[in-house]
N, C-alpha and C positions, 0 to 999 in steps of 0.2 A: 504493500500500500504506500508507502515508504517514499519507494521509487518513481508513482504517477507522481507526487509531487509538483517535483520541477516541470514535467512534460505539464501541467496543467499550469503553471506558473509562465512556461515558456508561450503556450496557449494565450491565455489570458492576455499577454505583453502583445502578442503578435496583435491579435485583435482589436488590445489598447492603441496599438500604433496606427495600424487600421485604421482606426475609427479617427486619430486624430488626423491622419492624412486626407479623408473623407471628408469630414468638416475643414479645413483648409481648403479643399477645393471648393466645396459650397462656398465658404464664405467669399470666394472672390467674383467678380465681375466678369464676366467674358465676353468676347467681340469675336466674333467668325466673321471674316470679310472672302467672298469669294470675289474674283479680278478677273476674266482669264486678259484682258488688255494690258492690264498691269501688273504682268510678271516681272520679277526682280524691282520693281519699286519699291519705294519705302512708304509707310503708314503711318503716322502719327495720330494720337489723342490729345489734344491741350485741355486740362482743368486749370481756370482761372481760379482765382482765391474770390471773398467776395468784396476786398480790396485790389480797387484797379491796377496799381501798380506792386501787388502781391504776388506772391510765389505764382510760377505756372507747371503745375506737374505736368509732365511729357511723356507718354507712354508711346515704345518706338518700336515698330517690327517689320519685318520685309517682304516681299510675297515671293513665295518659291514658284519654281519653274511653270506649274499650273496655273498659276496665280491665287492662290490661299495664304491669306496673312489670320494669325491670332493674337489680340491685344490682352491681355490677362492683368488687374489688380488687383485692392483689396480697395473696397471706401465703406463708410459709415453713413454718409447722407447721401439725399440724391441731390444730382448733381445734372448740369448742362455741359457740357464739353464741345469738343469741336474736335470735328474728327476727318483727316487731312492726306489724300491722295499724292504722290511724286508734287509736282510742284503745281501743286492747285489743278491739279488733272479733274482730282473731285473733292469736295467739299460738303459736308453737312454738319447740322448740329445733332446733338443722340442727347436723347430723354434718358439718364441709366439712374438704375435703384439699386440701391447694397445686395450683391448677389443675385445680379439679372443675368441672360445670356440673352444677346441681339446677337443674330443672322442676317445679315446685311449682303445682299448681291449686287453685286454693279455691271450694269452692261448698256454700252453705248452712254457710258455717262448717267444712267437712268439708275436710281436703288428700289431694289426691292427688299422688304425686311420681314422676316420670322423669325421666331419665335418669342419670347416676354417681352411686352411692349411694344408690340409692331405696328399697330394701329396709331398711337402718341407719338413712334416715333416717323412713320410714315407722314402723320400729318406736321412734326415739325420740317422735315424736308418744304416742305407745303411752303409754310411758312419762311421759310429760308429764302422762297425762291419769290414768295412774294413783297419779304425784304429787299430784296438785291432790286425789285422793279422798281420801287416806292423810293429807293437809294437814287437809281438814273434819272427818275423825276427829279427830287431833290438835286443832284449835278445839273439838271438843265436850269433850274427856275430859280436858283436859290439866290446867285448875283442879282439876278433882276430885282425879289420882291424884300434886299435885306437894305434896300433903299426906295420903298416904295411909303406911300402914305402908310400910316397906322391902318384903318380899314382895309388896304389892299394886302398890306401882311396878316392880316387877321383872316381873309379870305384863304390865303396861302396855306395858313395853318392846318384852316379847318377840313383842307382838300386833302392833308395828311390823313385824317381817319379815316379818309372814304379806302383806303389802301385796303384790302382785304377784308370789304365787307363781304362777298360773295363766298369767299372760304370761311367766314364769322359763321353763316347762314349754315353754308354745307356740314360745320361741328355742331350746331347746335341741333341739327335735327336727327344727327348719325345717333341711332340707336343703340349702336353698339358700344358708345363711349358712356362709360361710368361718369356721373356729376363732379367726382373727384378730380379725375382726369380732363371733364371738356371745361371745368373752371381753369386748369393748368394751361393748355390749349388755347384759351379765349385769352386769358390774361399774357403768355407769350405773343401772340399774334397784334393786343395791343401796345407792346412796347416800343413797335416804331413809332405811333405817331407820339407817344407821351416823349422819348429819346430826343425823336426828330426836335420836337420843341424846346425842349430843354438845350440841345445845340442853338438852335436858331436864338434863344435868348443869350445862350454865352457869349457868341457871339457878338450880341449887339449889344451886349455890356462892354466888351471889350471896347468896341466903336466909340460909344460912351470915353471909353476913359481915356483912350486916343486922341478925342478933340478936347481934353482934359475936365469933362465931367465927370463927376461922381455919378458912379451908377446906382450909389444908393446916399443916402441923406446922411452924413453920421456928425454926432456930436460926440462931448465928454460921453455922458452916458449911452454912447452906440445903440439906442434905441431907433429898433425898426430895422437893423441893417439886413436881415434878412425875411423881411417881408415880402420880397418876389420872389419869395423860392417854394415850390409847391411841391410838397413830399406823399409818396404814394406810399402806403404802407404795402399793399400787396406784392409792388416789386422788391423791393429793398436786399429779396433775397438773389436777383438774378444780376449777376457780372456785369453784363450791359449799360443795366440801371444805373448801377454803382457807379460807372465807371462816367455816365452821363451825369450825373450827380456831381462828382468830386468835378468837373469840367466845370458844371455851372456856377461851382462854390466859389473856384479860382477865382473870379474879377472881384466877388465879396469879400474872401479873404486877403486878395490883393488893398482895397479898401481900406479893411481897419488897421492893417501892416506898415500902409501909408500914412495911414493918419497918428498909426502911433509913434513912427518915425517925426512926422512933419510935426508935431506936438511936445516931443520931448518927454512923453510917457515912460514910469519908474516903472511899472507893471510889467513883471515879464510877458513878452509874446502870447504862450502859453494858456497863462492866466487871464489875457485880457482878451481872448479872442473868446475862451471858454464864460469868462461874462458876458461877453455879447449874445452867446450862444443860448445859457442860462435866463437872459433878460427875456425871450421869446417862451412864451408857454405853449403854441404851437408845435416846440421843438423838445418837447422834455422828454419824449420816446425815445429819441433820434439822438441824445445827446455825445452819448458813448461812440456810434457813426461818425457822426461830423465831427468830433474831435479828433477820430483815427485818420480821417480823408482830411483834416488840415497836417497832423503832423505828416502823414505823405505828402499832403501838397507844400510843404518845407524841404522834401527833402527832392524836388526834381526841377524845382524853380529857381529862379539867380538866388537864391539864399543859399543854398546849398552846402551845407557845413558839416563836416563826420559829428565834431564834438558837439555841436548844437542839435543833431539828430539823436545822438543818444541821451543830454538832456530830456529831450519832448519827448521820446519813449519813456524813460522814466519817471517822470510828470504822467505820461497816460496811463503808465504801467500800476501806480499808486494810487490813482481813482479808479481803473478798474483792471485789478491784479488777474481775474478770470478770463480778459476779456477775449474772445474768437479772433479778436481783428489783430491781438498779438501779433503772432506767426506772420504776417503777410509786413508788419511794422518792422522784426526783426530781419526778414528777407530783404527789404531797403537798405536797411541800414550795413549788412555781410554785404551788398552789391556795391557798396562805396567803402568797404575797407582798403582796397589798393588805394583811396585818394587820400586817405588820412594822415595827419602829420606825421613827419619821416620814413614813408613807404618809397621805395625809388620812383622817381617822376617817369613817366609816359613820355618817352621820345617822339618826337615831332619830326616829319621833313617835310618840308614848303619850300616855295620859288621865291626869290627876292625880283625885284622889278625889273632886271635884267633876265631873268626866267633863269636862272643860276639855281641849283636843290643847294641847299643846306640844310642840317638840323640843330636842335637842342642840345644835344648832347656834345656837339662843337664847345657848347660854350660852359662846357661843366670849367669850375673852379673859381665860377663866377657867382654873384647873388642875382638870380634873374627875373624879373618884373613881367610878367606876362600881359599882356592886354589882345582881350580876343573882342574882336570888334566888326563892322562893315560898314560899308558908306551910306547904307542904304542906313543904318542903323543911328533915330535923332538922338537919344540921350548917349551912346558911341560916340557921337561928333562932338559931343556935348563936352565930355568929360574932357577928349582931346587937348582943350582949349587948358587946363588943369596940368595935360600931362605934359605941355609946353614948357609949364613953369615950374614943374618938378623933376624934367628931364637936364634943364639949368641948372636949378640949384644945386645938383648932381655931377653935374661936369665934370670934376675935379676927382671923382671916386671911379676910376678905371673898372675895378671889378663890379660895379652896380652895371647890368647892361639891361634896358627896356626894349623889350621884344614885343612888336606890333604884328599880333597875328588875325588878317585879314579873311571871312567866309565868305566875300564878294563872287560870285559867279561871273558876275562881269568884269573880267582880268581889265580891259583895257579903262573901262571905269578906274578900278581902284588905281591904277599907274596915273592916272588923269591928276586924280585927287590927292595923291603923293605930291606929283611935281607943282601943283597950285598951293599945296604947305608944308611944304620943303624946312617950315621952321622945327617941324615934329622931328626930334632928334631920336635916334636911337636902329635898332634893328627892324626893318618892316619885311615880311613872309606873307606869299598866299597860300592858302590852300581853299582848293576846290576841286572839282569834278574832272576837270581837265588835268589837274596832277595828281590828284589823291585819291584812290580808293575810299569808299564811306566809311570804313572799317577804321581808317587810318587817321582820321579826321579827328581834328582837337573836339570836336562839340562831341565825339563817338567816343573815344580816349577820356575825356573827363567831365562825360555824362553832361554837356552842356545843354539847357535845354532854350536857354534865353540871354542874350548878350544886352549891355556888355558885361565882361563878367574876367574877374582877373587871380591871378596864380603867381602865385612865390615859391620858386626852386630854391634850395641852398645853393650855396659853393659847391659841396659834394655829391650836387645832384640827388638831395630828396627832395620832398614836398612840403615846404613849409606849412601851406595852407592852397587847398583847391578852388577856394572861393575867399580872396585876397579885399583889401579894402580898397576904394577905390581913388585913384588919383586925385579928388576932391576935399576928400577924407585924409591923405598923407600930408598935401602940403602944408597942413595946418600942426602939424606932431614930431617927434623925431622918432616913430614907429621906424622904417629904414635904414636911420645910423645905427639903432642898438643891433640890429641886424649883422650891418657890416662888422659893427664891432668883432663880433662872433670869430 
């Protein structure tokens, strides 16, 4: 008796392992893609975070000789993904729920889908495709009516919903779909026109602040600064949304940024942006949201600073230690560790005005002043006038060299504009299209997303600071000699 023992022990394990490798494969997600066009391509899955500029998990597989690809995860919620043929061959979005298996066929570009969720996700295809039409409209009309009267933009808007009423119609009568599902269905299908607007308002807040209006009214007490901003609580959970959201937050937060700058405000950023936010009782759902989409939107606009990024996480992290939007804040802030103080700086090569290549790295041993700018660029031309008189004062200091790097597309422009101010002293570089790779490019190198915007190398070629003060700001300090001193 003795001896069954172990065989029943050995039993038992086998089964146990079994049984865990069984549920392992339940638990994950599976995608069967059949191709047969697109054999040996590659497939990809993108899951967005529900922070726009958050993590994007990437699930990547190939299709063999028949053309059969299989994508395999794990997730916990459902989720919208995008799911991505050789280079835009095919394209859709996929409805998936924690341990679904979709069947997806493709042929002639055309998908057919079975089994879980084929219906939901059949009609997101639907909808895909009746985003991409409602998209070419918007491309045709949108210069026209983002200068038309008030009335005629309001007309514009309203031609946004008419966008897949006819597919509205065909889900709501489909019997087949559970109430659960054609609410999911209805409410995707509605996020073009709610998106479309919400661009088309960012937009013309921008405009606004361009001809140097405020696009919103602010005082000491910031009251009201977000009173055009219309929050839908049903999307909040879809990327998209989000992602149109934090877009249209941008010119509000540019706003109070401004004004707490132009004002001389003790209140940190943070805290002052977060009272604004607070003062709005339409917004006390939302508040934990918009305070995660501001400290992202700090960390991809001319502000752009490591150590002030990891401040405002920490500040969000401390009002809400739990919160989801973590993860997607901490993903920012790991994508800008090469820029942070004393990381080796990003080599640059660009043309000088003779179309000559040199680089950055020529001028290691030096302290180097970067100034990323274009002609096209009014507060760029602006500061110029600053760097005139600080590239003077400097004279005398050999190793201080100001490096003027140019995004001008139009090469013979910016040579223009060189020799008509000829008093700008220092090192001037283009780069553009015509010599640089986009890969290569200072705005792609050091995440630049808005000029002008400035960088201090040491002597030994690190990074003092990726987002430097500006020429305006120096000549009034000796910030620069304690530098040199160094």
């Amino acid at each position: 008796m003795k001896s069954l023992i172990p065989i029943l022990c050995t039993i038992i394990s086998i089964l146990f392992v079994e049984s865990c490798v069984s549920s392992s494969k339940e638990d994950k997600t599976q995608i069967n893609i059949s191709c047969r066009e697109c054999a040996g391509m590659e497939v990809s899955l993108n899951i967005s975070t529900i922070l726009p500029t958050g993590p994007k998990e990437i699930y990547k597989s190939q299709f063999d000789s028949s053309g059969r690809a299989r994508i395999e995860f794990i997730q916990n919620d459902t989720l919208d993904a995008s799911l991505v043929v050789g280079e835009s061959k095919f394209f859709t979005t996929l409805y998936l729920e924690p341990r679904s298996t979709i069947d997806l066929t493709i042929e002639n570009g055309l998908p057919t889908f079975e089994g879980d969720l084929k219906i939901i996700n059949a009609y997101y295809n639907k909808i895909d495709l009746n985003a991409r039409e409602g998209q070419e409209y918007v491309n045709a009309n949108y210069a026209r009516y983002v200068s038309a009267s008030s009335s005629e933009q309001q007309v514009y808007l309203d031609s946004l919903t008419t966008f897949g009423t006819e597919l509205k119609n065909q889900i709501e009568k489909d019997k087949s779909i559970s109430n659960h599902y054609r609410k999911i269905l209805i409410d995707k299908l509605s996020l073009f026109g709610i998106t479309q607007r919400m661009h088309f308002d960012t937009q013309f807040a921008y405009k606004e602040i361009s001809n140097n209006d405020m696009s919103v009214v602010l005082d000491s007490t910031l009251s009201g600064a977000f009173k055009d901003v219309s929050l839908h609580p049903n999307f909040i959970n879809y990327p998209s949304y989000t992602r149109s959201l934090s877009n249209r937050l941008g010119p509000i937060f540019d706003d109070i940024l401004n004004y707490h700058y132009d004002n001389g405000v003790k209140t940190d950023k943070y805290e002052y942006v977060k009272g604004a936010i607070v003062k709005d009782a339409r917004l006390n759902d939302y508040q934990e949201l918009l305070l995660a989409l501001f400290v992202a939107h700090m960390s991809y606009d001319s502000r752009m600073d490591y150590d002030l990024e990891v401040k405002l996480i920490d500040l969000f992290q401390k009002d809400y230690p739990d919160s989801k939007y973590l993860k997607g804040l901490n993903y920012i802030l790991a994508d800008y560790h090469e820029l942070k103080s004393g990381m080796p700086m990003k080599d640059l090569e660009m043309r000088d005005i003779n179309e000559k290549a040199f680089s950055v790295s020529s001028l290691k041993g030096n302290l180097v002043y970067i100034d990323v700018w274009a002609t096209w660029c009014g507060p760029c031309v602006d500061e110029l006038e600053y760097s005139k008189k600080l590239s003077k004062r400097y004279s005398n200091h050999p190793d201080l060299k100001f490096l003027y790097v140019s995004i001008d597309e139009d090469t013979e422009r910016w040579k223009k504009f060189l020799r008509k101010n000829s008093q700008i002293k220092g090192l001037h570089g283009l780069q553009n299209s015509e010599f640089v790779a986009d890969s290569n490019m200072i705005t792609s190198l050091y995440k630049i997303s808005g000029i002008p915007r400035y960088i201090l190398i040491s002597k030994d070629g690190n990074i003092i600071t990726a987002n430097a003060k500006r020429p305006s700001e120096l000549v009034s300090n000796n910030y620069l000699d304690s530098l040199l001193a160094l």
